[in-house]
VMD Tcl script that builds the backbone (N, CA, C; Angstrom):
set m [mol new atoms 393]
animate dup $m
set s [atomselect $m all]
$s set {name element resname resid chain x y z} {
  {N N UNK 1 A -30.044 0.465 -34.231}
  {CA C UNK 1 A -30.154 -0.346 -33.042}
  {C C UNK 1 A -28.918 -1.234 -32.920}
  {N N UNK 2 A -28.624 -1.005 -31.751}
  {CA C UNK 2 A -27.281 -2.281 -31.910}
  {C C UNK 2 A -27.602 -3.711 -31.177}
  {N N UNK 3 A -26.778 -4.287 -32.114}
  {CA C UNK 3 A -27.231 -5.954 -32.494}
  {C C UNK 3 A -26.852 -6.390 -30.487}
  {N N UNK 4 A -27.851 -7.758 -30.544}
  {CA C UNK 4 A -27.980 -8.100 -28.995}
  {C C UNK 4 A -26.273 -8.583 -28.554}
  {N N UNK 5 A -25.684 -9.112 -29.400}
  {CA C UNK 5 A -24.512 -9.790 -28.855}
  {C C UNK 5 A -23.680 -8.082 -28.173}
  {N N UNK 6 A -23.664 -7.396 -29.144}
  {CA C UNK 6 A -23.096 -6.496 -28.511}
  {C C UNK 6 A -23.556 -5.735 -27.533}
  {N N UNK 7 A -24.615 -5.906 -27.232}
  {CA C UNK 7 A -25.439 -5.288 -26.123}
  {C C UNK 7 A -25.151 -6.073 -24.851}
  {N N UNK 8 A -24.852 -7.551 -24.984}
  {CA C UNK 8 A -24.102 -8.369 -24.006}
  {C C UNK 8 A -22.838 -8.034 -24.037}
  {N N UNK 9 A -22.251 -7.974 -24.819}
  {CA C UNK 9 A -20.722 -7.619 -24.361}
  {C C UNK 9 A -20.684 -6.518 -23.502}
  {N N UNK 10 A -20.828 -5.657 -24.031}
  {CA C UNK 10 A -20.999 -4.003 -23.393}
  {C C UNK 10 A -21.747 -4.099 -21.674}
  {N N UNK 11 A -22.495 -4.828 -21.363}
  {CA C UNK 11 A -23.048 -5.291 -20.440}
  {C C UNK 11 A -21.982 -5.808 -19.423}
  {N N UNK 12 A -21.653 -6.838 -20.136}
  {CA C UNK 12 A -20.591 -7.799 -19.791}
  {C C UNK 12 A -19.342 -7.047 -19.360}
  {N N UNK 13 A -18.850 -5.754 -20.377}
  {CA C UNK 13 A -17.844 -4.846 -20.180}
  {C C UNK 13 A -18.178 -4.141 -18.819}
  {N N UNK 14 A -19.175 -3.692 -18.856}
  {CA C UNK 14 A -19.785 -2.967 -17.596}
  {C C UNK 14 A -19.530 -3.308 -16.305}
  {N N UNK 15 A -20.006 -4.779 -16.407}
  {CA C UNK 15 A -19.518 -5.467 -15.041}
  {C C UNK 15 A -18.259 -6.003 -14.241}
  {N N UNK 16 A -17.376 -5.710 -15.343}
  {CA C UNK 16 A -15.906 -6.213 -15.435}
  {C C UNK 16 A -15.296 -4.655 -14.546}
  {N N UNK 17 A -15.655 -3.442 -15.408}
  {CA C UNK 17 A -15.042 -2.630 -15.142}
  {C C UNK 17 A -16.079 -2.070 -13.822}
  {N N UNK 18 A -16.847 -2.060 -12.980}
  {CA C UNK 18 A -16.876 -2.063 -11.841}
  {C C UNK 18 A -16.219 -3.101 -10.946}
  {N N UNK 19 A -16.402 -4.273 -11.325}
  {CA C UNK 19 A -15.877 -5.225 -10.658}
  {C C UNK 19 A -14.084 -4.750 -10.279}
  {N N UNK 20 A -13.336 -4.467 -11.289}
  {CA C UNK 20 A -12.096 -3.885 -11.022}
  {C C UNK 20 A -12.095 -3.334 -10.186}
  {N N UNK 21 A -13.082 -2.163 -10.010}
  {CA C UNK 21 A -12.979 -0.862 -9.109}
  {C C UNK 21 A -12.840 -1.400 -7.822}
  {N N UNK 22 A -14.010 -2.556 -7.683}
  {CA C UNK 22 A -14.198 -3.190 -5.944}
  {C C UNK 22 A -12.990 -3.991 -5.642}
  {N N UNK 23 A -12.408 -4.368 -7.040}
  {CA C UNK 23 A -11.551 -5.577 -5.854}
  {C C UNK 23 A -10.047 -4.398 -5.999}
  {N N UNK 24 A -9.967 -3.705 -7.121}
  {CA C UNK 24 A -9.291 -2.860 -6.244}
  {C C UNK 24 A -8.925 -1.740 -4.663}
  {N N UNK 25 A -10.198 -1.806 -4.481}
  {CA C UNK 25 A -10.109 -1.421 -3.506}
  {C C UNK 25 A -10.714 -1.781 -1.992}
  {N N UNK 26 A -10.730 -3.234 -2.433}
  {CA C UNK 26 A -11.149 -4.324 -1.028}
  {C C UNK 26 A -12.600 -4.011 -0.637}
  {N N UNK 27 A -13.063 -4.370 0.196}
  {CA C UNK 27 A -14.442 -4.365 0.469}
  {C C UNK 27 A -14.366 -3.503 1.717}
  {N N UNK 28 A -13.315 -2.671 2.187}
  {CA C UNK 28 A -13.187 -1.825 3.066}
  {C C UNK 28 A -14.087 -0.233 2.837}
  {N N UNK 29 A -14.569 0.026 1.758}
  {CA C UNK 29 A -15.313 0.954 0.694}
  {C C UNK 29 A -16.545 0.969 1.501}
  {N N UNK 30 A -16.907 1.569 2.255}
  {CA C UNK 30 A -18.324 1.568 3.041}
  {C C UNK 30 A -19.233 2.906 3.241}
  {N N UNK 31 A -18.297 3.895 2.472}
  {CA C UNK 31 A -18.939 4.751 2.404}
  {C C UNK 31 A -18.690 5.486 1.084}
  {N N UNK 32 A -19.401 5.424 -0.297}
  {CA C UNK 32 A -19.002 5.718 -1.504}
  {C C UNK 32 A -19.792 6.910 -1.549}
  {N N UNK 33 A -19.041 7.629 -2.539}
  {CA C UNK 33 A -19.281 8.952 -3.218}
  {C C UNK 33 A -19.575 8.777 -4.388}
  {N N UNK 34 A -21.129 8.709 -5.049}
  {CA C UNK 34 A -21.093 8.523 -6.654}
  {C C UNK 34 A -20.849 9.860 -7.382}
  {N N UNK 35 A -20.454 10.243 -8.274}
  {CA C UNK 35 A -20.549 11.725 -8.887}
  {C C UNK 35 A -20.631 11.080 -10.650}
  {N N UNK 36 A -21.948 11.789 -11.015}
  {CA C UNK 36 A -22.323 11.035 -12.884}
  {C C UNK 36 A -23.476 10.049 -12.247}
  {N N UNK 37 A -24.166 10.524 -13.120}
  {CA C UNK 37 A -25.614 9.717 -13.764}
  {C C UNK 37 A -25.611 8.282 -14.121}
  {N N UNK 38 A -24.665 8.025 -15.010}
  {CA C UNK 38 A -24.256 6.598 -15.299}
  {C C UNK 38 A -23.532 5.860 -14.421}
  {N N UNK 39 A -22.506 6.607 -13.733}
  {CA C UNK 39 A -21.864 5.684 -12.626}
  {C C UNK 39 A -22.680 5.495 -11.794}
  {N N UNK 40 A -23.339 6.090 -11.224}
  {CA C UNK 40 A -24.157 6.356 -10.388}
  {C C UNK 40 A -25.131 4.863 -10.599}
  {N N UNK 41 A -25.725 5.217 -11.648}
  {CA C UNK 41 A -27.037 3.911 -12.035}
  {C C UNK 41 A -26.168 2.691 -12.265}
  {N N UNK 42 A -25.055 2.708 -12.329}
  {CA C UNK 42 A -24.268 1.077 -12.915}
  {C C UNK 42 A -24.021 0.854 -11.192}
  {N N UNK 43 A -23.594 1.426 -10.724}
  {CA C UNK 43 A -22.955 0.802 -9.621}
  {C C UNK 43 A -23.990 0.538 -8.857}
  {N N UNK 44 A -24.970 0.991 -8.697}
  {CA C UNK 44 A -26.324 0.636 -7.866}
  {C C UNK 44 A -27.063 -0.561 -8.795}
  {N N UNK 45 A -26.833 -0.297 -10.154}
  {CA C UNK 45 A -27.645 -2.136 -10.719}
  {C C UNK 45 A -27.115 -3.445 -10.213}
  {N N UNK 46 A -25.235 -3.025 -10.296}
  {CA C UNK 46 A -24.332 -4.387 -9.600}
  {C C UNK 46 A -24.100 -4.419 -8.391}
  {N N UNK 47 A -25.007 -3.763 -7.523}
  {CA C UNK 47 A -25.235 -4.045 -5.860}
  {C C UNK 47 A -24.037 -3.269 -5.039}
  {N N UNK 48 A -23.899 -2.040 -5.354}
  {CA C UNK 48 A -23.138 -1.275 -4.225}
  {C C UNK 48 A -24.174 0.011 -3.700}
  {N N UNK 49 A -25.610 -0.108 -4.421}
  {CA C UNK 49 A -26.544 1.253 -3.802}
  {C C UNK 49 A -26.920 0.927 -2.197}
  {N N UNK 50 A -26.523 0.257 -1.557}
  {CA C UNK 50 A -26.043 0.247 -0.115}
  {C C UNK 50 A -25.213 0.782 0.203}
  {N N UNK 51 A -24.078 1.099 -0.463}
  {CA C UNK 51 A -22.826 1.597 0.100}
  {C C UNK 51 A -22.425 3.217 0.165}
  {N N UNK 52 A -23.072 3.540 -1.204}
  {CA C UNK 52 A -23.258 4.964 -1.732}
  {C C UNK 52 A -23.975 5.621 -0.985}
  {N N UNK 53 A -23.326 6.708 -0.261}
  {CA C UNK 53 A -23.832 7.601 0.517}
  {C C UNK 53 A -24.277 9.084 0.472}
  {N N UNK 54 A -24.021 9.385 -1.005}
  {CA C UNK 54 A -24.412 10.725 -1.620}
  {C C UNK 54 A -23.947 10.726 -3.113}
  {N N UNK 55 A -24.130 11.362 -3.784}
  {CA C UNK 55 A -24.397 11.860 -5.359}
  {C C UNK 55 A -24.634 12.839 -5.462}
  {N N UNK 56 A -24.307 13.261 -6.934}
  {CA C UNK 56 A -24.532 14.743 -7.625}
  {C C UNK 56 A -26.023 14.610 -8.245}
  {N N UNK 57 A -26.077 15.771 -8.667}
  {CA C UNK 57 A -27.504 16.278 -9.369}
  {C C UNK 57 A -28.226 15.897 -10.072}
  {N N UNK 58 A -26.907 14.886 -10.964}
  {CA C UNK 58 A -26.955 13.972 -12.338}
  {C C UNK 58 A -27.380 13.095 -12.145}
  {N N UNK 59 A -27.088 12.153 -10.519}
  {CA C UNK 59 A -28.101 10.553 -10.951}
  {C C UNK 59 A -29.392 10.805 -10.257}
  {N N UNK 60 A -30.046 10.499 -10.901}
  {CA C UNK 60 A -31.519 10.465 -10.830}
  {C C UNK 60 A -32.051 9.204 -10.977}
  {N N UNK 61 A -31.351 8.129 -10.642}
  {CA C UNK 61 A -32.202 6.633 -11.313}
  {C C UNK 61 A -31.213 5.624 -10.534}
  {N N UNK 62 A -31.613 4.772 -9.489}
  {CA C UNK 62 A -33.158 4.455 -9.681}
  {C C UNK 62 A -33.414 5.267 -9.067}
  {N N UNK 63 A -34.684 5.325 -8.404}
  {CA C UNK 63 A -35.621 6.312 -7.371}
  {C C UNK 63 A -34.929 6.564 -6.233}
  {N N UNK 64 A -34.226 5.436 -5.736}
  {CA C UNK 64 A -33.857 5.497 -4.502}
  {C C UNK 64 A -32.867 6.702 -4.184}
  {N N UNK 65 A -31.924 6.654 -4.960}
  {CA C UNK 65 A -30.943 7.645 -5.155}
  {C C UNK 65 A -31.136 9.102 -4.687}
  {N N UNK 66 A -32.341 9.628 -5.407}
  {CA C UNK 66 A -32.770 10.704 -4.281}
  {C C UNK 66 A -32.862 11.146 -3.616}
  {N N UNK 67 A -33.215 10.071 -2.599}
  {CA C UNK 67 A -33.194 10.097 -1.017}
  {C C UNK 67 A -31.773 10.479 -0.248}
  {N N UNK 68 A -30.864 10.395 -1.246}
  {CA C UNK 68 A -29.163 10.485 -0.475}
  {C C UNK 68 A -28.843 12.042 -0.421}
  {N N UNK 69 A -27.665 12.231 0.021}
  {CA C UNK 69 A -27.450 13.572 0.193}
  {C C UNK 69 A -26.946 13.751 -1.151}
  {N N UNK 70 A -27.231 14.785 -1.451}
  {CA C UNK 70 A -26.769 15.784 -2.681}
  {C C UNK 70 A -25.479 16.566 -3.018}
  {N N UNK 71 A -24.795 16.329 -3.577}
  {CA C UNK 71 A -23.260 17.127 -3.327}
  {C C UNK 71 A -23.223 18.002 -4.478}
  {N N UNK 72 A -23.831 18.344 -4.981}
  {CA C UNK 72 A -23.878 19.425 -6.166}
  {C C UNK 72 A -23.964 18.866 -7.981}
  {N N UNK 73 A -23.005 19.083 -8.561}
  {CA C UNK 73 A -23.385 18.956 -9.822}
  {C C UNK 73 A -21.830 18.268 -9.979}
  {N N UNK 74 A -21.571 17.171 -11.121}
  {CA C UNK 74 A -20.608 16.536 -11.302}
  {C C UNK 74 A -19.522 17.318 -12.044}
  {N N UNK 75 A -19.635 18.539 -12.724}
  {CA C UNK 75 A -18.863 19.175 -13.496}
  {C C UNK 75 A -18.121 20.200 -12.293}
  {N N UNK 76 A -19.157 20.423 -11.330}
  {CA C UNK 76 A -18.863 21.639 -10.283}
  {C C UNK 76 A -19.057 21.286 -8.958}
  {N N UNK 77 A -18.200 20.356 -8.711}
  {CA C UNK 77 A -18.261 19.910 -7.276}
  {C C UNK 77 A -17.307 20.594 -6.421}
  {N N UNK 78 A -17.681 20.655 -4.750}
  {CA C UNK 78 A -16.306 21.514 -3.809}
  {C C UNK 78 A -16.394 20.455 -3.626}
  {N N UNK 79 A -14.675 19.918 -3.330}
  {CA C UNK 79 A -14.148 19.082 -2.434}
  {C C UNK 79 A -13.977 19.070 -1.376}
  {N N UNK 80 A -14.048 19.962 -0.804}
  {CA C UNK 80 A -14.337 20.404 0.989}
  {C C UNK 80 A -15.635 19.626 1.351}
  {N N UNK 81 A -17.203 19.967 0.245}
  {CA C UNK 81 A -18.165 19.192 0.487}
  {C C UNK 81 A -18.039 17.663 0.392}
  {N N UNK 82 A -17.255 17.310 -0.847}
  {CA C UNK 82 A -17.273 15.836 -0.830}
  {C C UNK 82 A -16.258 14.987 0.348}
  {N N UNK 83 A -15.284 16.100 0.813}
  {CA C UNK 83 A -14.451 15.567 1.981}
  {C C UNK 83 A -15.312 15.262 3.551}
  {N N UNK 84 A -16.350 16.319 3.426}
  {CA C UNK 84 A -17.461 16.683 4.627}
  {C C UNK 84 A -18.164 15.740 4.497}
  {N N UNK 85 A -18.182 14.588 3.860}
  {CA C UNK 85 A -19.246 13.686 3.983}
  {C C UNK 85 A -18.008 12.237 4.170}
  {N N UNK 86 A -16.825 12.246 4.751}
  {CA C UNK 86 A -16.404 11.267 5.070}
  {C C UNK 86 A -16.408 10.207 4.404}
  {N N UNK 87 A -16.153 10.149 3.007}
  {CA C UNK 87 A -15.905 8.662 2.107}
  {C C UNK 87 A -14.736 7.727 2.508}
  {N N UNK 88 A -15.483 6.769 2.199}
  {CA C UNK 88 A -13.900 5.740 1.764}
  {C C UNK 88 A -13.662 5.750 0.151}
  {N N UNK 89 A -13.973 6.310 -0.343}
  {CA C UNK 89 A -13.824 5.996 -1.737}
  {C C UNK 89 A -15.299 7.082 -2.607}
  {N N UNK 90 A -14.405 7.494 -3.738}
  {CA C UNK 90 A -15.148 8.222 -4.636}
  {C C UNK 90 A -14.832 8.025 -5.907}
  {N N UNK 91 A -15.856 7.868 -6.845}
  {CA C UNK 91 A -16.074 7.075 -7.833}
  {C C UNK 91 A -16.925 8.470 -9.332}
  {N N UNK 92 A -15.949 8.527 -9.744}
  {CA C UNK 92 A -17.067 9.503 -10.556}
  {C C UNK 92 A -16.858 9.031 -12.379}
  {N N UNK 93 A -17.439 10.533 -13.256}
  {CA C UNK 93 A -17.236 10.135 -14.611}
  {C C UNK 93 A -15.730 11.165 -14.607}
  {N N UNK 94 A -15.314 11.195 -15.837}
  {CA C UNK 94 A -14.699 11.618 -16.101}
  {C C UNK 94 A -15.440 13.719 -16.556}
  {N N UNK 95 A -16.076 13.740 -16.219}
  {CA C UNK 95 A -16.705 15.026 -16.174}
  {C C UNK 95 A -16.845 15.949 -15.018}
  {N N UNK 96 A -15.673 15.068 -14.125}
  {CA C UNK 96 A -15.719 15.296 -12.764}
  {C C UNK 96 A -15.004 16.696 -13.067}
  {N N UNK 97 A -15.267 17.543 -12.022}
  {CA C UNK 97 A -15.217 19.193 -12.340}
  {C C UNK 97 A -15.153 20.237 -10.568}
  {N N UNK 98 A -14.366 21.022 -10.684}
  {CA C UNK 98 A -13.611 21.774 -11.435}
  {C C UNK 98 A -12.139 20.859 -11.500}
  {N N UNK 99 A -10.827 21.389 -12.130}
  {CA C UNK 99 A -9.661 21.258 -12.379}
  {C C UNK 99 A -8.907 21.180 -10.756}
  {N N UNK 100 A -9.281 22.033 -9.977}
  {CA C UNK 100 A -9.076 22.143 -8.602}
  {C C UNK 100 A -9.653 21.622 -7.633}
  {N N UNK 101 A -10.625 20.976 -7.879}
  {CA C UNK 101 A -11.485 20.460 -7.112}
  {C C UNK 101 A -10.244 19.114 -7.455}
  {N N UNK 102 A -10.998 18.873 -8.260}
  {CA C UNK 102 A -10.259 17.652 -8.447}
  {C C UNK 102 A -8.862 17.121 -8.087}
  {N N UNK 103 A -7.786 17.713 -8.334}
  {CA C UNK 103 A -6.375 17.962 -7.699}
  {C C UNK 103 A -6.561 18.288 -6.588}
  {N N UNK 104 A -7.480 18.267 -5.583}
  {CA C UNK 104 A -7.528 18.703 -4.242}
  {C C UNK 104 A -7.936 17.353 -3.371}
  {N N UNK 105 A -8.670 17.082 -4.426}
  {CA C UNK 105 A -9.595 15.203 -4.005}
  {C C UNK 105 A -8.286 14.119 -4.494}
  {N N UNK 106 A -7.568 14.138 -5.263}
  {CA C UNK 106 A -6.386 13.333 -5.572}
  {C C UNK 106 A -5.276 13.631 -4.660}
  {N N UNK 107 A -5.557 14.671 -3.681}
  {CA C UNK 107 A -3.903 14.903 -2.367}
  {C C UNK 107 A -4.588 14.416 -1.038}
  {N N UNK 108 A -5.679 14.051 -0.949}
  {CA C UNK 108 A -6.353 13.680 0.112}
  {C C UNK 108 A -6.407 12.068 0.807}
  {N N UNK 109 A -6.321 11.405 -0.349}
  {CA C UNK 109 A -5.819 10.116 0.291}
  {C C UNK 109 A -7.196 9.177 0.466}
  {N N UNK 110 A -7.867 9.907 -0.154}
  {CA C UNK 110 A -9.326 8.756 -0.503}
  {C C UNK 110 A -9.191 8.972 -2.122}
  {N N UNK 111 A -9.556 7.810 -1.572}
  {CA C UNK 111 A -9.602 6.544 -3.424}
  {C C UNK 111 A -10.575 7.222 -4.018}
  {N N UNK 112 A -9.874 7.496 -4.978}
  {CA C UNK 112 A -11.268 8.551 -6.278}
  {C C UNK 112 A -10.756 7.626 -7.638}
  {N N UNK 113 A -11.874 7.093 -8.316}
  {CA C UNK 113 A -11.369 6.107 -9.453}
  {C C UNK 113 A -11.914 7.528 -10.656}
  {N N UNK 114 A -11.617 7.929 -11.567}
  {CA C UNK 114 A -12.401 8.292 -12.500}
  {C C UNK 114 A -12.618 7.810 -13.613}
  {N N UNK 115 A -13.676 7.391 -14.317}
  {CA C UNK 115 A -14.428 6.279 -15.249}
  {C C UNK 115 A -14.476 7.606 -16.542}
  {N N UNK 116 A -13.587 7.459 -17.367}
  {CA C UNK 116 A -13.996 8.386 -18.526}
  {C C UNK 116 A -15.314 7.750 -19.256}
  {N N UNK 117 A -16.381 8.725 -20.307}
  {CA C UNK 117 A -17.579 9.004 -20.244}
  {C C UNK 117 A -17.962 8.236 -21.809}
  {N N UNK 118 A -18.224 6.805 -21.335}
  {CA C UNK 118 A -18.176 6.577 -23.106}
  {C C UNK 118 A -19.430 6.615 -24.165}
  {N N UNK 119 A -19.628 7.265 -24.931}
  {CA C UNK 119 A -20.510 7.971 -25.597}
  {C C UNK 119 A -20.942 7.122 -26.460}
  {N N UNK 120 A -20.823 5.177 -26.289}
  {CA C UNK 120 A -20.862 4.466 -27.699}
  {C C UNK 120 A -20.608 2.881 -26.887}
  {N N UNK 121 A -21.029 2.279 -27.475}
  {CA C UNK 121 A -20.822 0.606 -26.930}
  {C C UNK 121 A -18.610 0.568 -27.169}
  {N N UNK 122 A -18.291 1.281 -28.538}
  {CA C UNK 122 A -16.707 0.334 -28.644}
  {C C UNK 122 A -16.035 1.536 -27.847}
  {N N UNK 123 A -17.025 2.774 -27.459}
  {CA C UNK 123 A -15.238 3.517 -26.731}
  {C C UNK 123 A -15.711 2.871 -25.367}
  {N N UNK 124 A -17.278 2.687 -24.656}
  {CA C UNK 124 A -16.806 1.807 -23.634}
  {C C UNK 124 A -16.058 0.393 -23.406}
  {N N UNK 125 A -16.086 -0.276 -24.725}
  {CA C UNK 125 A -15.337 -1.332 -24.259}
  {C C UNK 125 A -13.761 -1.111 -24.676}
  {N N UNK 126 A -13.344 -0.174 -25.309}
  {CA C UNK 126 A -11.672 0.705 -25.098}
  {C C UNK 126 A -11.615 1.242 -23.669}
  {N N UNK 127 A -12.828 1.803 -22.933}
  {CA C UNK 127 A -12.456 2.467 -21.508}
  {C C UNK 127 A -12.051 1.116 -20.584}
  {N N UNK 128 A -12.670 0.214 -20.692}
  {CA C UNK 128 A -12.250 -1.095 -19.777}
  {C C UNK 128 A -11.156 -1.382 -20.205}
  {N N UNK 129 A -10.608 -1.690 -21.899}
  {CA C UNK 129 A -9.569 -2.301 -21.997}
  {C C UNK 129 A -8.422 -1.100 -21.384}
  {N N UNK 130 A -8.258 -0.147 -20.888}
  {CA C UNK 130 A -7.668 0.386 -20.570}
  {C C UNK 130 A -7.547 0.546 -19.021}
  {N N UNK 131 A -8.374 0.204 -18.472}
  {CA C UNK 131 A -7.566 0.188 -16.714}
  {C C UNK 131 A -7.015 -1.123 -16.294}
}
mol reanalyze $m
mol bondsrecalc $m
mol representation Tube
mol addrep $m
Protein backbone atom coordinates (compact mmCIF):
# COMPACT_ATOMS: atom_id res chain seq x y z
CA UNK A 1 0.00 0.00 0.00
CA UNK A 2 1.50 3.27 -0.54
CA UNK A 3 1.98 5.55 2.36
CA UNK A 4 -0.81 8.65 2.39
CA UNK A 5 1.79 11.47 1.92
CA UNK A 6 2.59 9.99 -1.26
CA UNK A 7 -0.76 9.41 -2.30
CA UNK A 8 -1.04 13.35 -1.84
CA UNK A 9 1.76 14.15 -3.74
CA UNK A 10 0.86 12.02 -6.71
CA UNK A 11 -2.58 13.64 -6.41
CA UNK A 12 -1.08 16.86 -6.09
CA UNK A 13 1.22 15.81 -9.26
CA UNK A 14 -1.96 15.05 -11.07
CA UNK A 15 -3.35 18.34 -10.76
CA UNK A 16 -0.32 20.27 -11.68
CA UNK A 17 0.09 18.31 -14.79
CA UNK A 18 -3.45 18.91 -16.10
CA UNK A 19 -3.39 22.23 -14.93
CA UNK A 20 -0.28 22.79 -17.43
CA UNK A 21 -2.24 21.34 -20.19
CA UNK A 22 -5.17 24.17 -19.64
CA UNK A 23 -3.16 27.09 -19.21
CA UNK A 24 -1.23 25.98 -21.98
CA UNK A 25 -3.64 26.12 -24.08
CA UNK A 26 -5.98 29.06 -22.84
CA UNK A 27 -9.46 28.44 -22.08
CA UNK A 28 -10.22 28.66 -25.85
CA UNK A 29 -10.37 24.44 -25.59
CA UNK A 30 -14.19 23.96 -25.89
CA UNK A 31 -14.31 21.10 -27.54
CA UNK A 32 -11.86 18.23 -26.13
CA UNK A 33 -11.02 14.89 -27.40
CA UNK A 34 -10.19 12.47 -24.45
CA UNK A 35 -8.39 9.24 -25.80
CA UNK A 36 -7.17 6.71 -22.38
CA UNK A 37 -9.10 5.66 -19.46
CA UNK A 38 -7.02 7.61 -17.05
CA UNK A 39 -6.89 10.81 -18.91
CA UNK A 40 -10.10 10.54 -19.52
CA UNK A 41 -11.20 10.05 -15.58
CA UNK A 42 -8.47 12.79 -14.36
CA UNK A 43 -9.58 15.40 -16.52
CA UNK A 44 -13.28 14.97 -15.77
CA UNK A 45 -12.41 14.74 -11.68
CA UNK A 46 -10.56 18.43 -12.19
CA UNK A 47 -13.66 19.86 -14.00
CA UNK A 48 -13.15 19.76 -17.80
CA UNK A 49 -16.08 16.69 -18.26
CA UNK A 50 -18.05 19.67 -19.72
CA UNK A 51 -15.75 20.29 -22.28
CA UNK A 52 -14.96 16.72 -23.51
CA UNK A 53 -16.89 15.86 -26.32
CA UNK A 54 -16.01 12.22 -27.15
CA UNK A 55 -13.61 9.36 -25.99
CA UNK A 56 -12.31 6.03 -26.79
CA UNK A 57 -13.49 2.65 -25.59
CA UNK A 58 -11.12 2.87 -22.63
CA UNK A 59 -12.83 5.52 -20.40
CA UNK A 60 -15.52 4.11 -18.82
CA UNK A 61 -15.67 6.22 -15.52
CA UNK A 62 -17.41 8.22 -14.39
CA UNK A 63 -20.81 7.09 -15.80
CA UNK A 64 -21.29 10.04 -17.55
CA UNK A 65 -18.68 9.49 -20.08
CA UNK A 66 -20.69 7.00 -21.88
CA UNK A 67 -23.11 9.05 -22.98
CA UNK A 68 -20.38 10.89 -25.40
CA UNK A 69 -19.55 9.87 -28.74
CA UNK A 70 -17.22 7.03 -29.11
CA UNK A 71 -14.14 7.31 -31.34
CA UNK A 72 -12.82 3.85 -31.20
CA UNK A 73 -10.09 2.37 -29.16
CA UNK A 74 -6.97 4.50 -27.93
CA UNK A 75 -4.27 2.22 -29.45
CA UNK A 76 -6.37 2.27 -32.91
CA UNK A 77 -7.82 5.42 -33.54
CA UNK A 78 -8.58 7.10 -37.42
CA UNK A 79 -7.77 10.53 -37.41
CA UNK A 80 -10.14 11.42 -40.07
CA UNK A 81 -12.73 10.27 -37.18
CA UNK A 82 -11.14 12.29 -34.50
CA UNK A 83 -10.78 15.30 -37.09
CA UNK A 84 -14.81 14.63 -37.90
CA UNK A 85 -15.71 15.57 -34.60
CA UNK A 86 -14.19 19.15 -34.76
CA UNK A 87 -11.86 19.56 -31.57
CA UNK A 88 -10.05 22.32 -30.22
CA UNK A 89 -7.75 20.23 -28.59
CA UNK A 90 -6.94 16.47 -28.04
CA UNK A 91 -5.57 15.09 -25.10
CA UNK A 92 -4.62 11.43 -24.94
CA UNK A 93 -2.15 8.67 -23.17
CA UNK A 94 0.73 7.95 -24.60
CA UNK A 95 -0.82 4.62 -26.07
CA UNK A 96 -2.26 6.76 -28.52
CA UNK A 97 -2.22 4.49 -31.75
CA UNK A 98 -1.62 3.90 -34.81
CA UNK A 99 2.02 5.52 -35.76
CA UNK A 100 0.03 7.25 -38.66
CA UNK A 101 -2.75 8.17 -37.14
CA UNK A 102 -0.90 9.95 -35.00
CA UNK A 103 1.58 11.90 -37.40
CA UNK A 104 -1.54 12.77 -39.23
CA UNK A 105 -3.21 14.43 -35.90
CA UNK A 106 0.29 16.31 -35.22
CA UNK A 107 0.10 18.11 -39.18
CA UNK A 108 -3.35 19.23 -38.49
CA UNK A 109 -3.00 22.07 -36.29
CA UNK A 110 -5.15 21.01 -33.28
CA UNK A 111 -3.44 20.82 -30.03
CA UNK A 112 -2.91 17.08 -29.19
CA UNK A 113 -0.91 16.99 -25.72
CA UNK A 114 0.23 13.31 -25.19
CA UNK A 115 0.48 12.28 -21.37
CA UNK A 116 2.88 9.19 -21.34
CA UNK A 117 1.23 6.19 -19.22
CA UNK A 118 2.66 6.04 -15.70
CA UNK A 119 2.45 2.63 -14.31
CA UNK A 120 3.59 3.77 -10.53
CA UNK A 121 3.19 6.91 -8.21
CA UNK A 122 7.45 8.01 -9.00
CA UNK A 123 7.29 7.50 -12.96
CA UNK A 124 4.13 9.70 -12.65
CA UNK A 125 5.71 12.22 -10.76
CA UNK A 126 9.02 11.97 -13.46
CA UNK A 127 6.08 12.38 -16.25
CA UNK A 128 5.18 15.92 -14.72
CA UNK A 129 8.68 16.74 -13.92
CA UNK A 130 9.17 16.51 -17.47
CA UNK A 131 6.78 18.83 -19.41
Amino acid sequence: MMPKSMIKKSLATVSLFLCTLAHAHGENAQRIISLGGSITEIAWALGAGDRIIACDSSSQFPAEVRDLTQVGYVAAVSAEGLIAEKPDMIIASSRLGPPAAVEILKNTGIPLKIFPTPNDAASLESVVVGI
